[in-house]
C-alpha positions as CSV (number, residue, x, y, z in Angstrom):
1,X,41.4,95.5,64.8
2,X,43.2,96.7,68.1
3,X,46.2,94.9,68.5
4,X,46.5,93.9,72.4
5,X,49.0,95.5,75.0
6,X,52.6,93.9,74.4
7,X,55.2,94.7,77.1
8,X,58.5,95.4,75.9
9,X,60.9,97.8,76.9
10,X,61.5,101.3,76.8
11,X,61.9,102.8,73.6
12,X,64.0,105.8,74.8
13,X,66.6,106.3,77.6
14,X,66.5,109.4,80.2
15,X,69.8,110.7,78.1
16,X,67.4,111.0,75.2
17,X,64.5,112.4,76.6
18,X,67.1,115.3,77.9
19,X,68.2,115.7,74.7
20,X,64.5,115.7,72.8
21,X,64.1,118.4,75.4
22,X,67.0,120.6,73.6
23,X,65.8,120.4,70.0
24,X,64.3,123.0,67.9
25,X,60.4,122.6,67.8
26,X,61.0,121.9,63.7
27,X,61.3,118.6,61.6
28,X,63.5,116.2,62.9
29,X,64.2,112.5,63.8
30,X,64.0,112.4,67.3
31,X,65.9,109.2,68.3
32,X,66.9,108.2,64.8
33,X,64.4,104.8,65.3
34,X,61.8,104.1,63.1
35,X,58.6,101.6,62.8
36,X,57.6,100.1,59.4
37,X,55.3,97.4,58.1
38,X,56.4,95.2,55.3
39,X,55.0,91.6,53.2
40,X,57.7,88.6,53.5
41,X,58.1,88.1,49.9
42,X,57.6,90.9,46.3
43,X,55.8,90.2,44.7
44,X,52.4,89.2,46.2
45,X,51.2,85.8,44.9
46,X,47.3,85.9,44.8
47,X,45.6,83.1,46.9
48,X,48.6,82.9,49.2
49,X,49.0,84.2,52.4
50,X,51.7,86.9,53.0
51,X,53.2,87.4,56.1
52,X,52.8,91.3,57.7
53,X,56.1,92.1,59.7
54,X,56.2,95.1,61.8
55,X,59.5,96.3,62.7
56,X,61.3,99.3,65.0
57,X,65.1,100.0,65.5
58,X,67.8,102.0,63.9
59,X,68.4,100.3,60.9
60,X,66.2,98.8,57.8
61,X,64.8,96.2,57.6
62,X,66.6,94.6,60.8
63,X,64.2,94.8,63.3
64,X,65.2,95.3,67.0
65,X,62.6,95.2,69.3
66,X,58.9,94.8,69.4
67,X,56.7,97.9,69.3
68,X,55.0,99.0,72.3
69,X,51.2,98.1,70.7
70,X,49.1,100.7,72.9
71,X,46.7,102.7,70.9
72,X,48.0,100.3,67.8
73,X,45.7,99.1,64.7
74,X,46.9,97.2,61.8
75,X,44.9,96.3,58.7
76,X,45.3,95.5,55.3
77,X,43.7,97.6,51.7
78,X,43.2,95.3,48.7
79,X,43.0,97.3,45.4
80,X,39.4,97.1,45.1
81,X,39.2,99.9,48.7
82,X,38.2,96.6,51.0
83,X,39.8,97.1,54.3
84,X,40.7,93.7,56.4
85,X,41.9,94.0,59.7
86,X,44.9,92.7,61.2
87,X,45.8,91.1,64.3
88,X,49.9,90.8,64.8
89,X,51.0,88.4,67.3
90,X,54.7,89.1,68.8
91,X,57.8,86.8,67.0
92,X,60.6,88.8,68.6
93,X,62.2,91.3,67.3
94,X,58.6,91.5,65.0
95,X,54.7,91.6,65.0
96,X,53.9,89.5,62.5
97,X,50.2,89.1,60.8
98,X,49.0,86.5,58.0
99,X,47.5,88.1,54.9
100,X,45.2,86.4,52.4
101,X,46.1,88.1,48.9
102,X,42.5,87.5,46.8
103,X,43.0,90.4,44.4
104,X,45.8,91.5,41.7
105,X,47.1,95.2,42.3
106,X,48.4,97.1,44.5
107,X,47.8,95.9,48.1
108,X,48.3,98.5,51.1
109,X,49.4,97.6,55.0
110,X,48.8,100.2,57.3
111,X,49.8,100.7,61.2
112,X,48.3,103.6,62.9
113,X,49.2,104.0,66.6
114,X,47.5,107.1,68.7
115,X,49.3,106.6,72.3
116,X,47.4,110.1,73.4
117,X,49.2,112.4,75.3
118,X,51.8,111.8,77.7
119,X,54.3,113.3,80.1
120,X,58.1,112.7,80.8
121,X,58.4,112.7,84.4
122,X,60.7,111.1,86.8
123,X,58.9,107.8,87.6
124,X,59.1,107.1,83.6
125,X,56.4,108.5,80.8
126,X,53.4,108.5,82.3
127,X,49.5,108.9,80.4
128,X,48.5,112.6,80.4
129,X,49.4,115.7,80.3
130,X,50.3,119.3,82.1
131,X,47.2,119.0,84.5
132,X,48.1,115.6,86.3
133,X,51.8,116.1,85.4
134,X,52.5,119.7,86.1
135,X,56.3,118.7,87.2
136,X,56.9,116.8,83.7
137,X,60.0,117.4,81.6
138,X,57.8,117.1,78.1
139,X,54.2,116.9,77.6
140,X,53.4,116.0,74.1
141,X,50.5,113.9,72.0
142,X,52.4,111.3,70.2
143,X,51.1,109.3,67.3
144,X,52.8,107.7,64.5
145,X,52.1,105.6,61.1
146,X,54.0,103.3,58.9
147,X,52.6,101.9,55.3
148,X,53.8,99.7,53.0
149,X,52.5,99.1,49.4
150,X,52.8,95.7,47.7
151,X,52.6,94.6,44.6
152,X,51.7,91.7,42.8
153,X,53.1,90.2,39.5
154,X,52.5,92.2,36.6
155,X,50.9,95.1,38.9
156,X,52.2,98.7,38.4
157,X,51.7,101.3,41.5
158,X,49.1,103.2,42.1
159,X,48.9,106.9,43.4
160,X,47.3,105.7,46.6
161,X,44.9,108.4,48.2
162,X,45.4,109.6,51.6
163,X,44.4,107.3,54.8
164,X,43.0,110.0,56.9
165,X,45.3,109.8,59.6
166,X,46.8,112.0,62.0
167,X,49.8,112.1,60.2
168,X,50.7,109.9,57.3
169,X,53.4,109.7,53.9
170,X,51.7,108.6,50.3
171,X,53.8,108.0,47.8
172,X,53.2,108.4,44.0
173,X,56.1,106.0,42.4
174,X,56.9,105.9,38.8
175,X,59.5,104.8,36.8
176,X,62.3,106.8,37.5
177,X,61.0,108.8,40.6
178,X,59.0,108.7,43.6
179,X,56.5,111.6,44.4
180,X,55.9,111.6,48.4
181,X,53.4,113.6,50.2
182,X,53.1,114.6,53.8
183,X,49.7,115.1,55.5
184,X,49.0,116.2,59.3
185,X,45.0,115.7,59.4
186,X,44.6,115.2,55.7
187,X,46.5,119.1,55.0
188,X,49.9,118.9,53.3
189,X,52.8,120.0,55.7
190,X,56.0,122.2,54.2
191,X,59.4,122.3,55.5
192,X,59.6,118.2,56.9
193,X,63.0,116.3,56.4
194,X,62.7,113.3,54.2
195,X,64.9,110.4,55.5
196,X,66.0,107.4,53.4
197,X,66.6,104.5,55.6
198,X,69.0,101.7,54.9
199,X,70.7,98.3,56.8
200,X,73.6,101.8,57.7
201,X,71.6,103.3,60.1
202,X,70.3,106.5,61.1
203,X,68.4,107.6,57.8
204,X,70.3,109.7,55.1
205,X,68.6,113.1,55.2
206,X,67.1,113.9,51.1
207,X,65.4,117.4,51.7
208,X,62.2,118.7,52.7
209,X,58.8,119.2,51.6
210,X,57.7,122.2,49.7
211,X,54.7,124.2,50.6
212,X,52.3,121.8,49.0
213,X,54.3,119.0,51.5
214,X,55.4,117.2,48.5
215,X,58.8,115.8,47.7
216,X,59.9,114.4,45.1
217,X,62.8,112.0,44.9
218,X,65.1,110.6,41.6
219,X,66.1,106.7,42.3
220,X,69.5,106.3,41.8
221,X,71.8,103.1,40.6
222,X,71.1,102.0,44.0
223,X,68.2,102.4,44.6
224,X,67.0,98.8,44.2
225,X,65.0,96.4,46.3
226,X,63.1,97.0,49.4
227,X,63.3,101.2,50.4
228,X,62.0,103.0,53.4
229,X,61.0,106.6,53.5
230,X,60.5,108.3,56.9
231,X,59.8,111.5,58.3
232,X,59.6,113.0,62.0
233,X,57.1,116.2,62.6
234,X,56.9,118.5,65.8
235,X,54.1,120.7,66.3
236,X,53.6,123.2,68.9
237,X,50.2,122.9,71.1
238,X,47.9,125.3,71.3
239,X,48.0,127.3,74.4
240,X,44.9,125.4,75.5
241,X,45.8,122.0,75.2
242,X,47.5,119.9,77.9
243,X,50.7,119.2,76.5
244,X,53.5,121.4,74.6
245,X,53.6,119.5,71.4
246,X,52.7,116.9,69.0
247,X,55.4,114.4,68.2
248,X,54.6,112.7,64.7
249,X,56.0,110.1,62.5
250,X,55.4,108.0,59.5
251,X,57.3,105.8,57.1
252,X,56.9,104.2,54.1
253,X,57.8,101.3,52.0
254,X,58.0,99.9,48.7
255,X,59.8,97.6,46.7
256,X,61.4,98.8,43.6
């Protein structure tokens, strides 16, 4: 389900769109924000309903502002593969959605957002690209993800399968590891910077993917309780298209 047009304000300043403007056209967290979806309470009780939160800011899991929704769609994937759309309503700093748990497993909550392409000009980013925006600072399609798996009592995780989406991180966890995968279109992408996101801020940089876009990362000591895995991807255009990149993101979360 589409989640309708929320008005909030503007996820970047002019500073930062200069300084996007600067970067190398490789892997890296833009403006150090990130979006992620997560369930109210781990573990999932079945026949209760969970509360979806969708979050954006700096910091995990303090939320700071409520997503621009534009191009947005949330929904829900029981264990059994039945999909059940979502429809967040704004609680600032959150979207927040109601969940019926009905199965035991491993439940999935997914946020795809496809804002199309858009340029950087001075009256503000503006829809389209290099043909109606020839003047345009930055032209680039921009879409992100964020997932979450949740489990409920007794359930052990699941190597999820991919989404499909435009970009997207799955995550295979076991006991004393967590096996991530990066996928642009469904293809594994090398060389992107795994971030781990925590209340400090910012995202600790782990490494990158390898040529299969996989990563694999060893929990520590600390590692315990709600953890957030993001990733930032920039991709030139083709000399065709009507903007100069693609501007990609995704998270993920679990509760270990």
């Amino acid at each position: 389900m589409k989640i309708p047009h929320l008005p909030t304000a503007k996820l970047a300043t002019a500073k930062l769109g200069r300084l996007a403007l600067l970067l190398p056209l490789t892997t890296v967290l833009l403006y150090a924000h990130f979006t992620w979806v997560t369930a109210s309470v781990s573990p999932l009780e079945i026949g209760k309903t969970v509360e979806v939160r969708i979050g954006h800011g700096h910091q995990f899991p303090a939320s700071e502002e409520v997503i621009i929704t534009e191009g947005a769609e949330a929904y829900a994937i029981a264990p059994s593969g039945q999909r059940t759309a979502l429809a967040p309503k704004a609680r600032k700093p959150l979207l927040v959605a109601g969940y019926k748990v009905a199965e035991a497993g491993m439940h999935r909550f997914v946020l795809a957002q496809d804002r199309g392409v858009r340029s950087w000009t001075t009256q503000g980013v503006q829809p389209g690209g290099k043909d109606k925006h020839p003047q345009a600072r930055r032209s680039a399609r921009v879409f992100r993800s964020a997932v979450s798996y949740a489990l409920t009592p007794g359930a052990a995780y699941e190597k999820a399968k991919p989404l499909g989406l435009v970009f997207e991180m799955t995550g295979e966890v076991t006991g004393d590891q967590v096996v991530l995968t990066v996928l642009r279109e469904s293809k594994p992408v090398a060389g992107v910077a795994i971030h781990l996101v925590s209340d400090a801020g910012g995202g600790e940089a782990l490494g990158k993917t390898g040529p299969d876009g996989r990563f694999a990362y060893a929990f520590t000591a600390g590692n315990k309780g709600p953890l957030l895995f993001a990733a930032d991807y920039i991709e030139q255009a083709a000399p065709t298209a009507n903007y100069e990149r693609g501007e990609y993101a995704t998270s993920l979360h679990f509760v270990r």
